[in-house]
C-alpha positions as CSV (number, residue, x, y, z in Angstrom):
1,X,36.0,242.4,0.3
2,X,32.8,242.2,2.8
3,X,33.3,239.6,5.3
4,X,30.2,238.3,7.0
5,X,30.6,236.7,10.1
6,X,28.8,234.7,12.8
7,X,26.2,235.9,15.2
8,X,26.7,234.6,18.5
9,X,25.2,235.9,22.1
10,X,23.2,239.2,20.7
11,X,26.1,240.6,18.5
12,X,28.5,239.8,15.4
13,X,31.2,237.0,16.0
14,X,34.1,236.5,14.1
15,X,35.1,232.9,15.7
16,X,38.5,231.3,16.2
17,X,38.2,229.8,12.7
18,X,40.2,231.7,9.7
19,X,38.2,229.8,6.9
20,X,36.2,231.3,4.7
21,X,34.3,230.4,1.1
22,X,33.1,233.0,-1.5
23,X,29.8,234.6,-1.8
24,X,28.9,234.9,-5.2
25,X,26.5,237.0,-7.1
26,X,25.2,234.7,-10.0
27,X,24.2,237.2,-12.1
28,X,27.5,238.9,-12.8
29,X,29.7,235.8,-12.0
30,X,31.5,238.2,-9.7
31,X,32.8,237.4,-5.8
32,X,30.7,240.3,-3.8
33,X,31.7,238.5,-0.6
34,X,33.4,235.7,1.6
35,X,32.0,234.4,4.8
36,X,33.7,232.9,7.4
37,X,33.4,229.2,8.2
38,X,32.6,228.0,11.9
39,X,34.9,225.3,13.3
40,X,34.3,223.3,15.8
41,X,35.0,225.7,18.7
42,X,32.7,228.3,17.2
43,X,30.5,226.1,17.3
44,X,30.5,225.5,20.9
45,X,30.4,229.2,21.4
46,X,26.7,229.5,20.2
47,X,25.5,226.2,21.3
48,X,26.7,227.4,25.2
49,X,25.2,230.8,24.5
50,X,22.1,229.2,23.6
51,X,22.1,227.1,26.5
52,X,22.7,229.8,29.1
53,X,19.9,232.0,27.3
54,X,17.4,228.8,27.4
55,X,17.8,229.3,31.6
56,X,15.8,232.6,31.5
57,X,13.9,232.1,27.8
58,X,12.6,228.5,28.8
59,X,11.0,230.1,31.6
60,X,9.3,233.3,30.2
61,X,5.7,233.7,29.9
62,X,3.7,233.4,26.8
63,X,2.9,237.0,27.2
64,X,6.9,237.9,27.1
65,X,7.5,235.4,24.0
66,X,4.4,236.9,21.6
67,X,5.0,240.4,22.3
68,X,8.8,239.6,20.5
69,X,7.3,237.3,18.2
70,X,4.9,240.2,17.3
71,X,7.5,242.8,17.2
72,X,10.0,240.4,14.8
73,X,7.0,239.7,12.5
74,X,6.5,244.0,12.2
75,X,9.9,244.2,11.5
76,X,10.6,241.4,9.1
77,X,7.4,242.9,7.0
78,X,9.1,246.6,7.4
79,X,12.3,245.4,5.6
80,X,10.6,243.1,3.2
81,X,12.6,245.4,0.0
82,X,16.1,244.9,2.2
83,X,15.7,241.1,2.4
84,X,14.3,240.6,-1.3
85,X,18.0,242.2,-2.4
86,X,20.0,240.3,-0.5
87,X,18.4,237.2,-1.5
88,X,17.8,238.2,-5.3
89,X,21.9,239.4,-5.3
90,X,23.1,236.1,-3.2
91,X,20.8,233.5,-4.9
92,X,20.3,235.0,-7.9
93,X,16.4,234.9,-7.7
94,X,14.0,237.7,-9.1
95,X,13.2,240.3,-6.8
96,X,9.2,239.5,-7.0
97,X,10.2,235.6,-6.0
98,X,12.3,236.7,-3.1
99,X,9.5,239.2,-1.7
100,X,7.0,236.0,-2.1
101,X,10.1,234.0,-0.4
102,X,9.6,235.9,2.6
103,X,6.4,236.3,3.0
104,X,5.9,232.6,2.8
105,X,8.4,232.6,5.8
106,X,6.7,235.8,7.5
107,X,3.4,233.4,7.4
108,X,5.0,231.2,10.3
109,X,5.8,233.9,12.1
110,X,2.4,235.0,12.2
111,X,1.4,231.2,13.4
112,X,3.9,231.2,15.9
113,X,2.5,234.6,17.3
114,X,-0.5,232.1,18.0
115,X,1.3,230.0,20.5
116,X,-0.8,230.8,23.5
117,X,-3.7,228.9,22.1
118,X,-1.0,226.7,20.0
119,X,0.5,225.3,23.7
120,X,-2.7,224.5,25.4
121,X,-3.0,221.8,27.3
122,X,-5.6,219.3,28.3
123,X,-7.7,218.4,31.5
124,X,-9.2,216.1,32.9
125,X,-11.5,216.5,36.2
126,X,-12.2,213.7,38.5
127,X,-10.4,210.8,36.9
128,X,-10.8,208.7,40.0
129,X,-11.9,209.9,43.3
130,X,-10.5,213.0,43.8
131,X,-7.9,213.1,41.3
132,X,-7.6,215.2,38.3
133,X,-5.4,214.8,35.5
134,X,-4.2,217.4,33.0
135,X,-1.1,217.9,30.5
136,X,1.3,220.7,29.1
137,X,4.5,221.0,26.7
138,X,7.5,222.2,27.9
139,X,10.3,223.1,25.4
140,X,13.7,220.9,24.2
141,X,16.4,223.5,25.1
142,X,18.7,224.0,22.4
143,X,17.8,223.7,18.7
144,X,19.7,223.6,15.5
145,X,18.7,224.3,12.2
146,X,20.7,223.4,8.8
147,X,19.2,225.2,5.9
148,X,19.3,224.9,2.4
149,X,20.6,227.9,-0.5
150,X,17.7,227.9,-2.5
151,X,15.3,229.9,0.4
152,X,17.6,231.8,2.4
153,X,15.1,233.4,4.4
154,X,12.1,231.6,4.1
155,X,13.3,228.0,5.1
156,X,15.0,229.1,8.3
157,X,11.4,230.9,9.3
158,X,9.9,227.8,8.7
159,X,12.2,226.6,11.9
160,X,13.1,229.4,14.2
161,X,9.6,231.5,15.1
162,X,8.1,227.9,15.8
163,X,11.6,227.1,17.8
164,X,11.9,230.4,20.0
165,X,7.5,230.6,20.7
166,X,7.9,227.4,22.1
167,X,10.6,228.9,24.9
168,X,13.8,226.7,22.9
169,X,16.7,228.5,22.1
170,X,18.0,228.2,18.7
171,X,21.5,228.4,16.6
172,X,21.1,228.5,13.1
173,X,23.6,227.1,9.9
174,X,22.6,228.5,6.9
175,X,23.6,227.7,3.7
176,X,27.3,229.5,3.0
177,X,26.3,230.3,-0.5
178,X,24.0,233.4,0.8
179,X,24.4,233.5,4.3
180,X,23.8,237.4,4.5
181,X,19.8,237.3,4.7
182,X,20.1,235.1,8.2
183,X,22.5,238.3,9.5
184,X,19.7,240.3,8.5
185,X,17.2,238.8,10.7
186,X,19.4,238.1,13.3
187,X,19.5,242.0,13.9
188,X,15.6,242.1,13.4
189,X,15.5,239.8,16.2
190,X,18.1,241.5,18.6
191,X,15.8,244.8,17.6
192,X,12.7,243.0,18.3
193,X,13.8,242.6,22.3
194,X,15.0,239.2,22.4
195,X,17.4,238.1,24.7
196,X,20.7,237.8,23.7
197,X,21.4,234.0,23.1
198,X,18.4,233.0,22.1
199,X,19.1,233.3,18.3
200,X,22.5,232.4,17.0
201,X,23.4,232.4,13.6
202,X,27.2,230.0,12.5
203,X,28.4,230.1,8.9
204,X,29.9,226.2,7.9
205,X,30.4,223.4,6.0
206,X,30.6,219.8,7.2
207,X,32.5,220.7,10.4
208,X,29.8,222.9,11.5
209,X,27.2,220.4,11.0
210,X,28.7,217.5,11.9
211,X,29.8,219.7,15.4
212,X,26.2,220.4,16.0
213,X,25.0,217.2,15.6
214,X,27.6,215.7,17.8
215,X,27.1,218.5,20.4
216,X,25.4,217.0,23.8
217,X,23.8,220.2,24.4
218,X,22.0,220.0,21.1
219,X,18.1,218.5,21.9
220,X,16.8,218.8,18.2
221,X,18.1,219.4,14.4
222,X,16.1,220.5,11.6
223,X,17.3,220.6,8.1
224,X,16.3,220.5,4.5
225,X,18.1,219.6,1.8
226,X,19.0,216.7,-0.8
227,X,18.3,213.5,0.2
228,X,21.7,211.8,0.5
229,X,22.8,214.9,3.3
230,X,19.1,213.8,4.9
231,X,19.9,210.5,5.1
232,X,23.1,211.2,6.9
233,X,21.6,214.1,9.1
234,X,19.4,212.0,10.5
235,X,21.5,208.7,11.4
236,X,24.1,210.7,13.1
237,X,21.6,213.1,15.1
238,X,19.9,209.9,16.0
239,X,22.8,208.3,17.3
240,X,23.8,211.0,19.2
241,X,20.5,210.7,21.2
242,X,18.7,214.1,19.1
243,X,15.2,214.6,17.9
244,X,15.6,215.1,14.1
245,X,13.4,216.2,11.6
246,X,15.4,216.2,7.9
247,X,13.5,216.9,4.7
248,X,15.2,215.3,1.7
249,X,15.4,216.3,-2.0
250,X,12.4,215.7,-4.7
251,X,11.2,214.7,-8.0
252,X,8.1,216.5,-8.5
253,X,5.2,215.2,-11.2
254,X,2.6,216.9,-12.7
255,X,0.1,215.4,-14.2
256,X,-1.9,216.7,-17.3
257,X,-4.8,214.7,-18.5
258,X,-6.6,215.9,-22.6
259,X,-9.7,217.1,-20.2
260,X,-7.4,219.8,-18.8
261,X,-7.5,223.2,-20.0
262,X,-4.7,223.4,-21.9
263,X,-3.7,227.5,-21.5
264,X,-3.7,226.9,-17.7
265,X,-2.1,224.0,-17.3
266,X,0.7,225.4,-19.4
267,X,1.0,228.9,-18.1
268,X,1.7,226.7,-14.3
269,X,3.8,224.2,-15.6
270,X,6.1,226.5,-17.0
271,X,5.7,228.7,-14.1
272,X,6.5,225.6,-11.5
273,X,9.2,224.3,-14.2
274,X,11.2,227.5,-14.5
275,X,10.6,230.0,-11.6
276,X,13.7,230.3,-9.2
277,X,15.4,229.0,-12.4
278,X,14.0,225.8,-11.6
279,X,15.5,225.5,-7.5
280,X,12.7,225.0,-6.1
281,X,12.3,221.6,-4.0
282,X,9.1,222.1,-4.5
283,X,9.6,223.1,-8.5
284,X,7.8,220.4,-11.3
285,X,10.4,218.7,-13.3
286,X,8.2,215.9,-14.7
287,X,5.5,216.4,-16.0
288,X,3.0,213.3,-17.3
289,X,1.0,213.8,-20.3
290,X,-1.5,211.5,-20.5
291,X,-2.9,210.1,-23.9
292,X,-4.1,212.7,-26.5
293,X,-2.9,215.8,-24.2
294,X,0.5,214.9,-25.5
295,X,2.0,216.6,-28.1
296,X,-0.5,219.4,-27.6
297,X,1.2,220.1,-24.1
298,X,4.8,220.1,-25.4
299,X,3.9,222.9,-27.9
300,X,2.7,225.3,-25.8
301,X,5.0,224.6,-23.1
302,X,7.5,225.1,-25.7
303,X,6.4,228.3,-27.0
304,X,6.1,230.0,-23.2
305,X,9.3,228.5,-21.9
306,X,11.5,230.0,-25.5
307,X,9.3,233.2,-24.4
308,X,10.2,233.5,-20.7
309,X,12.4,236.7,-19.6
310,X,15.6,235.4,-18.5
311,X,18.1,238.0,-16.9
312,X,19.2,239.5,-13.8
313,X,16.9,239.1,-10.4
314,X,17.0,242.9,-10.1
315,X,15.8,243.4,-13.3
316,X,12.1,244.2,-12.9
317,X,11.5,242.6,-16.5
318,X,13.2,239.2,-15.4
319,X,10.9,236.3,-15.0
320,X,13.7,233.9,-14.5
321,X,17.3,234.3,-13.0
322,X,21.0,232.6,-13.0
323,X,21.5,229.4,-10.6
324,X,23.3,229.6,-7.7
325,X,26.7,228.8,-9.1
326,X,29.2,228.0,-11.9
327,X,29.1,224.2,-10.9
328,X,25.2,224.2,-10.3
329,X,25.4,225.5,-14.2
330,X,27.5,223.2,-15.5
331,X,25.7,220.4,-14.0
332,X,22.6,221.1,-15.0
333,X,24.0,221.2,-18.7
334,X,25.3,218.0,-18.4
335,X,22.6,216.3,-17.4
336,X,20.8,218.1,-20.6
337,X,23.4,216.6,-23.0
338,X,23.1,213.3,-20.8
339,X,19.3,213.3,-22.0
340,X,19.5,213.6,-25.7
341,X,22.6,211.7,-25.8
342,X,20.4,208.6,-24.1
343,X,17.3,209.6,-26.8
344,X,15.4,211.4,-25.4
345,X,14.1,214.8,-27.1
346,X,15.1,218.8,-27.0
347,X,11.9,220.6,-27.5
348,X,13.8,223.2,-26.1
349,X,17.3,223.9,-25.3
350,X,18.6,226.3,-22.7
351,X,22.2,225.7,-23.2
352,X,24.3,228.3,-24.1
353,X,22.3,231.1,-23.2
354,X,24.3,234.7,-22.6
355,X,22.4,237.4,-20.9
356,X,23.9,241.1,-22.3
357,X,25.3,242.4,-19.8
358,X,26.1,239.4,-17.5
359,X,27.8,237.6,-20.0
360,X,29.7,235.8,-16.8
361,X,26.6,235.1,-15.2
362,X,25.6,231.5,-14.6
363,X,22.7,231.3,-16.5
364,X,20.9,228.2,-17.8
365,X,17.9,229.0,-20.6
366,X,14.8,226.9,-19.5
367,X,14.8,223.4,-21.3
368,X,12.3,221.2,-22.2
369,X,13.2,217.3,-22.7
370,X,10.1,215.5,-24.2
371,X,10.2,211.6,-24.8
372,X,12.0,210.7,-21.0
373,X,11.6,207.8,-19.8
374,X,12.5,206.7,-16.1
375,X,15.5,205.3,-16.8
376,X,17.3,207.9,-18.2
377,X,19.4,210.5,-16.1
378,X,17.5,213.4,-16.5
379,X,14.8,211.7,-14.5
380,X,16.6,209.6,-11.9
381,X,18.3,213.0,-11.1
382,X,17.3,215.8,-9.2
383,X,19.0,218.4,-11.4
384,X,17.8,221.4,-9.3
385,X,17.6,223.8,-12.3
386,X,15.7,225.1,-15.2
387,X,14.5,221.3,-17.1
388,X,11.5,220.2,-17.1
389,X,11.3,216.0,-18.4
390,X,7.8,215.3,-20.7
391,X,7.2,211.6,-19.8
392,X,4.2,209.6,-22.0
393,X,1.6,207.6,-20.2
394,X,-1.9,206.3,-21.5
395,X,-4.1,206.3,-18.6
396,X,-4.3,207.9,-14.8
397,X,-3.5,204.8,-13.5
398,X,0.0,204.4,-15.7
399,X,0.7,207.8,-14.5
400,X,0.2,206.8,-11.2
401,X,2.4,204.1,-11.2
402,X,5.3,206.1,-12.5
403,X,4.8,208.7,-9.6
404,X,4.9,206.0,-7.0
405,X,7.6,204.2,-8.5
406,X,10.3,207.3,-8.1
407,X,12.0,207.4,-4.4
408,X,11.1,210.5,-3.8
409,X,7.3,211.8,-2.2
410,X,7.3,215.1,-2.2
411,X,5.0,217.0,-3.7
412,X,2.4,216.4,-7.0
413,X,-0.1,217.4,-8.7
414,X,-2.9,216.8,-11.5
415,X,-4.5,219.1,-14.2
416,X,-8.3,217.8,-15.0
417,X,-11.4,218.7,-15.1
418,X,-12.6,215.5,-13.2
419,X,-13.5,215.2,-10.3
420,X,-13.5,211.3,-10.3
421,X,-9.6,211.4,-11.8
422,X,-8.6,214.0,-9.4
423,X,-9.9,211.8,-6.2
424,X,-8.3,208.9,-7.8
425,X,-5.3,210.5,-7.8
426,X,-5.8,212.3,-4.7
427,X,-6.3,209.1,-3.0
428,X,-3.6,206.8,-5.1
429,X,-0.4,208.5,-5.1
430,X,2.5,207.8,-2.4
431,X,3.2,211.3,-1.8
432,X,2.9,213.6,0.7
433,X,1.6,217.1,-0.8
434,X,-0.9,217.1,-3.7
435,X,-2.1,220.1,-5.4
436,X,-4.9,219.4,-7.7
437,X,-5.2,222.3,-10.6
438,X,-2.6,223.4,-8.1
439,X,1.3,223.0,-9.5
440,X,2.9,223.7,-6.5
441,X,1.2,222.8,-3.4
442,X,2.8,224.4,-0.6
443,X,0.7,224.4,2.5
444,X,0.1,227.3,5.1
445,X,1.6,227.8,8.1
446,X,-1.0,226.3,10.0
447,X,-0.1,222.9,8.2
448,X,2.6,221.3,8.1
449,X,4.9,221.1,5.2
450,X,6.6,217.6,4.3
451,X,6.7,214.5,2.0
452,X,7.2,211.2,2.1
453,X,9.6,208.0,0.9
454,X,13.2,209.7,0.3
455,X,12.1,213.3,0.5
456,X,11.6,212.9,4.7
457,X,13.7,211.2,7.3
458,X,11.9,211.1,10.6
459,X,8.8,211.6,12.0
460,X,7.9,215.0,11.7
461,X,7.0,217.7,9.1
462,X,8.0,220.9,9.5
463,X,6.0,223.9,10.9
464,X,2.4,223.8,11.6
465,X,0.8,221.4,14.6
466,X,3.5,218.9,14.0
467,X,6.3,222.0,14.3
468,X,5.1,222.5,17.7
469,X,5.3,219.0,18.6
470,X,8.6,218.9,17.0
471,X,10.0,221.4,19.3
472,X,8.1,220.0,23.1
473,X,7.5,217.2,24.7
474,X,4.4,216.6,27.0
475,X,4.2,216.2,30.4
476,X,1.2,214.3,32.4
477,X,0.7,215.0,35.8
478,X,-2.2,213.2,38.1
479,X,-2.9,215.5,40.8
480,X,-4.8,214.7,44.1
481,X,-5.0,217.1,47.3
482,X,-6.3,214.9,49.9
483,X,-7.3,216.3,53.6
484,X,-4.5,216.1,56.1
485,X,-6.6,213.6,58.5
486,X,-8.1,211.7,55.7
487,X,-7.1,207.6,55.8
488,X,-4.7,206.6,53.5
489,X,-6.0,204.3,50.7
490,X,-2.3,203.4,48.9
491,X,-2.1,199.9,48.0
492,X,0.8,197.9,46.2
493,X,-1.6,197.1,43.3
494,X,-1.7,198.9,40.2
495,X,-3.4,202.1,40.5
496,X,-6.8,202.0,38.7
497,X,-9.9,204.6,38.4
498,X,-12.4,204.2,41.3
């Protein structure tokens, strides 16, 4: 049985701990791994190896930093095939998702390859007589990131370029379900030239997290993931006196209005509903027909989701894989009996479905549930798989209402035609990333990625402009280089401009 361990100071760690928790392949059902668990004492291990590195990387140039960056970025796109696999064989995606996985993550690297002209400052000549007054950004220290299953390699890039560019040092948690693409790029980074320390990768569960958040000489956390684990991320990192930045779970809406076209709006629905089997935080699992587009919309999302290629991610055919695990399976079927058991309808019913050939895979066939209404289970829930809900509202502004009525803001979007419907919308929903004609709205790397209500807990989105002021803080200096013999003007007023 392959063991994968930590990667602390440069080079593969096994720890003190003797835990460990199996790595699955959700295709075949079968164990292909188990990966060893950090306690508390490994922990401390990476955090003190990041802190040592942070001595010399904090104070590198910007020249030293982008020519790794640049060299990480050439590599990462070099083993673009060997990343895919592991991802596809660990999470269970398609191999075309998992290339489009990293390359979504490669993106950020190529922003954070920007950060000469990402950490300039500001100046300010002659402020008062002869004073100037200018500013800079100086880095945190040491950084942790906590980072969901569902994007094993592109989540963590969303963290660690922006991290390490701005001279922080930075130990990584990934999710223990598919922890091997994180060792992958943990070596691309060692090949890349950087310093052993700087990027330190710790296999957990609670212990690990809750021993980075408690460490002192932790500055910052970053994580995404469901909301309840947000919620708690960010009260204890607070507490414990460290930036946080935690990105919560989602219940995304799409609306469809009768002026949409009806072939396109279907084709993304289904596509947003049911790629990466539906684990996505980003995926559509409501979607709001409006009026007359009704009934129209559930047959043809009907008809392409009973037509979608289920199978295994390394089938080239596949359009949709397993979930992650048994228990994400078997949840996600429950919650589909939980839906016509409290009335709403099966347009289409993914139970039950066996793959030949992986008959022990964990597959769920996509489902549609038309008739939801917000108080049933299937909606309150984030089920995190292959479902998409058909609620029924008569106007834009009914479908509004249910969108900012859910907890969660994190991402939206509308199917029209209008221009007038899509600015109302635009302009009238409580969430923070809207795609209109657009089903899943994911900024670039040169925004930043986040939502609002229960899908964000702190200030900050992740990557982008508010990344790098995530991961520094500013300094201010006034500056004045008076002549030796010149006659002192200090007074014990408060010092104004003259």
């Amino acid at each position: 049985m392959r063991t994968v361990s930590h990667w602390i100071g440069g080079k593969p760690a096994t720890g003190t701990s003797t835990r460990t928790s199996p790595v699955w392949n959700p295709a075949t059902g079968a164990q292909q791994a188990e990966v060893l668990l950090a306690g508390t004492a490994d922990v401390d291990a990476a955090v003190q190896s990041a802190k040592a590195a942070f001595e010399t990387w904090g104070q590198s140039s910007l020249s030293q930093r982008v020519k790794v960056l640049f060299a990480f970025r050439e590599l990462v796109n070099a083993r673009m095939d060997d990343l895919a696999e592991i991802i596809s064989d660990e999470h269970g995606k398609v191999l075309s998702d998992a290339r489009g996985e990293v390359q979504r993550g490669l993106e950020v690297v190529e922003f954070a390859c920007g950060i000469p002209s990402l950490l300039k400052g500001e100046y300010s000549d002659q402020v008062s007589g002869g004073v100037d007054l200018f500013s800079f950004r100086q880095p945190l220290g040491v950084c942790a990131g906590i980072t969901p299953f569902n994007f094993p390699a592109m989540v963590p890039m969303w963290m660690y370029p922006v991290a390490i560019a701005t001279g922080n040092t930075f130990v990584l948690k990934p999710s223990e379900r598919d922890p091997s693409a994180s060792m992958l790029a943990a070596e691309l980074w060692a090949e890349a030239g950087l310093p052993d320390g700087v990027f330190n990768v710790v296999h957990g569960d609670k212990e690990s997290v809750d021993a980075l958040l408690d460490h002192p000489d932790v500055a910052a956390v970053s994580f995404v993931g469901s909301t309840p684990i947000a919620r708690y991320i960010h009260e204890r990192g607070i507490a414990a006196g460290k930036r946080v930045q935690a990105l919560g779970g989602a219940k995304n809406h799409a609306i469809v209005l009768p002026d949409a076209g009806l072939d396109y709006a279907s084709d993304h629905l289904v596509a947003a509903a049911f790629g990466s089997a539906g684990e996505r935080c980003m995926a559509i699992s409501a979607a709001v027909a409006v009026g007359s587009a009704a009934d129209a919309l559930v047959e043809a999302v009907s008809a392409k989701a009973r037509a979608t290629k289920v199978g295994s991610g390394r089938d080239a055919e596949s359009e949709m894989g397993p979930v992650i695990t048994a228990a994400a399976r078997d949840r996600i079927v429950d919650l589909i009996g939980t839906g016509e058991a409290q009335g709403a309808t099966l347009a289409v019913d993914g139970r039950g479905l066996t793959v030949p050939g992986h008959e022990d895979g964990f597959f769920v066939g996509p489902t549609v549930i038309d008739r939801v209404t917000t108080e049933m289970d299937v909606y309150t829930e984030e089920i995190f798989g292959p479902v998409l809900s058909v609620i029924r509202a008569d106007s834009v502004d009914e479908a509004i209402a249910i969108i900012n009525a859910n907890p969660y803001g994190n991402g939206t979007a509308i199917f029209t035609s209008s221009g007038e419907a899509a600015r109302r919308f635009q302009r009238g929903v409580n969430v923070g990333m809207i795609g209109i004609n657009v089903p899943i709205p994911v900024p670039m790397a040169y925004y930043s990625f986040g939502g609002w209500k229960d899908s964000l807990f702190g200030q900050s989105h992740i990557h982008g402009p508010e990344g790098i002021a995530f991961y520094t803080r500013a300094k201010v200096v006034t500056a004045r280089w008076p002549q030796v013999t010149a006659a002192s003007d200090s007074s014990f007023h408060f010092p104004t401009a003259t």
